[in-house]
N, C-alpha and C positions, 0 to 999 in steps of 0.2 A: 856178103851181107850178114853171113853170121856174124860175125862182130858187131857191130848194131843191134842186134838178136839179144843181146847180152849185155850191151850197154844203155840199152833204151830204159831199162829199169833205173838205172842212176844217170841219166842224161840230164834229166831238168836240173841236176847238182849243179854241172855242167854248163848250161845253158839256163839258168835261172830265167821266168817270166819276165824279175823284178828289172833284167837289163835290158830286154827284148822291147818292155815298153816304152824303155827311156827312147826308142826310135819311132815312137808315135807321134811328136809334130814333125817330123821330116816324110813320115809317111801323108801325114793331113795336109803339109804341102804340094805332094804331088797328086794325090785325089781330089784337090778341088783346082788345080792348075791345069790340069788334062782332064779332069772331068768323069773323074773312072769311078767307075760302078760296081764289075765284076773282077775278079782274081783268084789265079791259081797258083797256088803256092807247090812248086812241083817236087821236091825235097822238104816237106811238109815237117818230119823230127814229129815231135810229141807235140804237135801244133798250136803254139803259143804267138805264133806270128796271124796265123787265120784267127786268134781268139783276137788280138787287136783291130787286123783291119775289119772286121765282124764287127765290132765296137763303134768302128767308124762309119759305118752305115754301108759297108761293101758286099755283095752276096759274093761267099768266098766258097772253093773247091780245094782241096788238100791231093796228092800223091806221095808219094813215098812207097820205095824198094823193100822196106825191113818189115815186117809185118808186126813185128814188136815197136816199132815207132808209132803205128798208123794205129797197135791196140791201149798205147799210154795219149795217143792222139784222140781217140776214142771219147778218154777216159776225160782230159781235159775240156775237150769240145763238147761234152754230154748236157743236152739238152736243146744244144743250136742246132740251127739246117744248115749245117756244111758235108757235103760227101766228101767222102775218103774213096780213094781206090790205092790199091796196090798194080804202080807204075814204075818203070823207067824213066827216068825223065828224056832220056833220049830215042824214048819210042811212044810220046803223049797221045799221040792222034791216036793208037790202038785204043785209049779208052777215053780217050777226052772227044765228044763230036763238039761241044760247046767252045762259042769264042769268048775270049776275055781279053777285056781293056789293059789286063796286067799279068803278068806269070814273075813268079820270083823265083830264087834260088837263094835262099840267104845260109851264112855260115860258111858251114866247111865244105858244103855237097859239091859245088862245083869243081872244087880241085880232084874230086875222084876220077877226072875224063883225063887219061894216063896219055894220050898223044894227042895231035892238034886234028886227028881224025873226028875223034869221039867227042873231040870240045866243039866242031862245029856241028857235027850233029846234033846234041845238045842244045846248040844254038839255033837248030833251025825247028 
């Protein structure tokens, strides 16, 4: 995760807000089609995706590995009620007891689970 460490500081370059939002009525279709309320965003990045569904009326949770991700997530989310923890996404239950109608993984995080071990884990 050092690497993350280091790129959190220029990641929003990266990962601009400005594209993050354009997937805001695909997300408002499935929050009012299943009826979700709450979400965790478990590779959370500088959390521009929780500042969306936030927007949408969702009470959102953030994780993330890099601790430099979760301190420019901090920074962006500054002011909302969304908890940040410093997680695995494939060890959630250690700090998540909360259920939620939704968990994402969006971008690149998922392809870091290197065998078909650690992706179902992941997934479970």
């Amino acid at each position: 995760m050092d690497n993350y460490q280091n790129l959190s500081v220029d990641y929003d370059a990266l990962q601009p807000k400005e594209e993050i939002f354009k997937q805001e009525s695909f997300f408002k279709k499935l929050i009012e089609k299943y009826s979700i309320k709450t979400c965790l965003d478990c590779a959370c990045g500088t959390g521009w995706h929780l500042f969306m569904l936030n927007k949408l009326g969702l009470k959102c949770a953030g994780s993330d590995l890099s601790d430099g991700m979760l301190k420019s997530a901090g920074k962006n989310l500054k002011g909302l009620s969304i908890a940040l923890k410093n997680e695995n996404f494939r060890t959630l239950s250690k700090s998540w007891n909360e259920k939620f109608d939704m968990i994402i993984c969006m971008t690149t995080s998922f392809p870091h689970n290197s065998n078909n071990k650690e992706a179902i884990a992941t997934l479970k």
